[in-house]
MARDREN-938964 format. One line per field, with one value per atom (N, C-alpha, C, O): x, y, z; residue in one letter; atom name. Coordinates in steps of 0.05 Angstrom, whole numbers. Each point is the difference from the previous one (the first is absolute). Example, Ala and Ser with C-alpha at 12.3 -4.5 7.8 and 13.67 -1.06 7.14 Angstrom:
REM MARDREN-938964
xx <- [264 -18 18 21 -28 16 -15 10];
yy <- [-114 24 24 0 21 24 22 22];
zz <- [156 0 0 13 -27 1 14 4];
bakol <- [A A A A S S S S];
marlo <- [N CA C O N CA C O];
END
This chain:
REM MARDREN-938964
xx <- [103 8 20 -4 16 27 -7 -17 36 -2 12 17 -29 16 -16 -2 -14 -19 15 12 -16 16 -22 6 -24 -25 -21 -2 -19 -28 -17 -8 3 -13 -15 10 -47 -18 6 4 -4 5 22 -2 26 20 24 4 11 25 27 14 -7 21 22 13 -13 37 24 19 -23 24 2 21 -38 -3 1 -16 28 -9 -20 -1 -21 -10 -2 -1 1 -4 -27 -2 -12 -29 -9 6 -20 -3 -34 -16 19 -30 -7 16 -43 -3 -13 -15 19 -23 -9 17 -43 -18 -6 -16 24 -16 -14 16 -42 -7 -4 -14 29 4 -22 -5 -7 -21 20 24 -50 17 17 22 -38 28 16 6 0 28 -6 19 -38 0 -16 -16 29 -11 -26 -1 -18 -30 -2 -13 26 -3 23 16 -6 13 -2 -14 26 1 30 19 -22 31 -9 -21 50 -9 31 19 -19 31 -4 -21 45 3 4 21 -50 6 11 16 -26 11 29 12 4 24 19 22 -39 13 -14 20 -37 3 10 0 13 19 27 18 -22 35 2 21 -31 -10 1 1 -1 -10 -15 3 -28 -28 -11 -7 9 -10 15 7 2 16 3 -22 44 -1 -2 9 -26 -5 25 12 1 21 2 -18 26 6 -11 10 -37 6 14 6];
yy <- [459 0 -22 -22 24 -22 -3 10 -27 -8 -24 -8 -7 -23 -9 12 -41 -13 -10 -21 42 -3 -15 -14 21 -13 -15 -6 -2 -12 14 23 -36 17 -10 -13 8 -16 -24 -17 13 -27 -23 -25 47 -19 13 24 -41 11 10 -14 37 13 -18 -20 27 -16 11 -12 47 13 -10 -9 11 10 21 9 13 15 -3 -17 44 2 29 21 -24 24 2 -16 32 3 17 22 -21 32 -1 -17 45 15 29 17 -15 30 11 -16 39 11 23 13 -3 26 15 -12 37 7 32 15 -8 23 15 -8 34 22 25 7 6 22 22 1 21 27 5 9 -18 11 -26 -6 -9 -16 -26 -14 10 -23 -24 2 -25 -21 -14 -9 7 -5 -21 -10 -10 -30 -12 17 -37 -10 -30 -18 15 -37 -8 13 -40 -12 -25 -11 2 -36 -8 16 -38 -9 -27 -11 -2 -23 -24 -14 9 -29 -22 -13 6 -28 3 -21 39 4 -1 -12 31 -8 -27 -10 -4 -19 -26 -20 22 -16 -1 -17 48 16 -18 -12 2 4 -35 -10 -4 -34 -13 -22 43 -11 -20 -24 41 -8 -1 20 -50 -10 19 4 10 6 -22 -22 34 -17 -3 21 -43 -17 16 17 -16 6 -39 -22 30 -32 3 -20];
zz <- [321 28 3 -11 21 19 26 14 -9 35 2 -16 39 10 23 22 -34 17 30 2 23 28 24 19 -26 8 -12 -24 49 -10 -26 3 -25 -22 -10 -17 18 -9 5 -17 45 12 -13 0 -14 -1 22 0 16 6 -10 -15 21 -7 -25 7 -27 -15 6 9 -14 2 -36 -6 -12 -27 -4 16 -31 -16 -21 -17 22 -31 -10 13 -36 -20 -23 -20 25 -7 -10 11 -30 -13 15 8 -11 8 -8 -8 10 -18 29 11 1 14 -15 -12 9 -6 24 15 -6 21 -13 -12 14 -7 27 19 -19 13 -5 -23 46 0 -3 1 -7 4 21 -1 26 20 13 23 -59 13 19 7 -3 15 -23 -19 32 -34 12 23 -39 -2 -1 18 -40 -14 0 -8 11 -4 -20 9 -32 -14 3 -6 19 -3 -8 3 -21 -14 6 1 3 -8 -1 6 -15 -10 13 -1 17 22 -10 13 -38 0 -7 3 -12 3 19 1 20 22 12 11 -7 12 -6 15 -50 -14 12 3 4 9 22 -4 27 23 7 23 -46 -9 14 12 -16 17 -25 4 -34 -24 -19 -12 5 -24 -23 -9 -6 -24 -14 4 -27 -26 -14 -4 -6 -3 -31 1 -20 -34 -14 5 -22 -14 -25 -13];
bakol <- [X X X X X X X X X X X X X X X X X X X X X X X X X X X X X X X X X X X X X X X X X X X X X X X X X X X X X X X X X X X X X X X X X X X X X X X X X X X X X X X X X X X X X X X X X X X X X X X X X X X X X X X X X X X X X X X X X X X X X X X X X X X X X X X X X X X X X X X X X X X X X X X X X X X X X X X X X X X X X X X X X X X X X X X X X X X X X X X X X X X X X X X X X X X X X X X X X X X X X X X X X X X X X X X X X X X X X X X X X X X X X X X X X X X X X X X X X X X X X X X X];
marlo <- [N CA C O N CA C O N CA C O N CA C O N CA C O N CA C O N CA C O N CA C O N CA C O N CA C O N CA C O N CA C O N CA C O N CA C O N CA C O N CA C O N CA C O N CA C O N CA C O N CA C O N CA C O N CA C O N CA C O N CA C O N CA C O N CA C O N CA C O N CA C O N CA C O N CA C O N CA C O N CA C O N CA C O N CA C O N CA C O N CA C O N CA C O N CA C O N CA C O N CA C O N CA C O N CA C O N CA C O N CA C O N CA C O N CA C O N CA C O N CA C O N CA C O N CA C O N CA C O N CA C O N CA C O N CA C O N CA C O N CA C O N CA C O N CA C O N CA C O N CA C O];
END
């Protein structure tokens, strides 16, 4: 997912950062088409590195 932090987001205020985030969703669908379950994960501390809530780890 992409975007661009324009607002309030876990009680930090807006940067006007971009981030870019991978994520998987699973959704399983019934016979007539409508989806039952849904799993989504994605990659918080990525984005909240993106975001510079949380320091990236430096190269030693």
């Amino acid at each position: 997912m992409t975007g661009t932090h324009e607002g309030p987001f876990m009680g930090m205020a807006a940067t006007g950062k971009r981030i870019d985030v991978k994520l998987i969703d699973i959704i399983r669908f019934g016979d007539d088409g409508r989806a039952l379950e849904h799993w989504g994960v994605s990659d918080q501390l990525v984005m909240m590195q993106q975001l510079g809530a949380i320091p990236e780890e430096s190269p030693k």
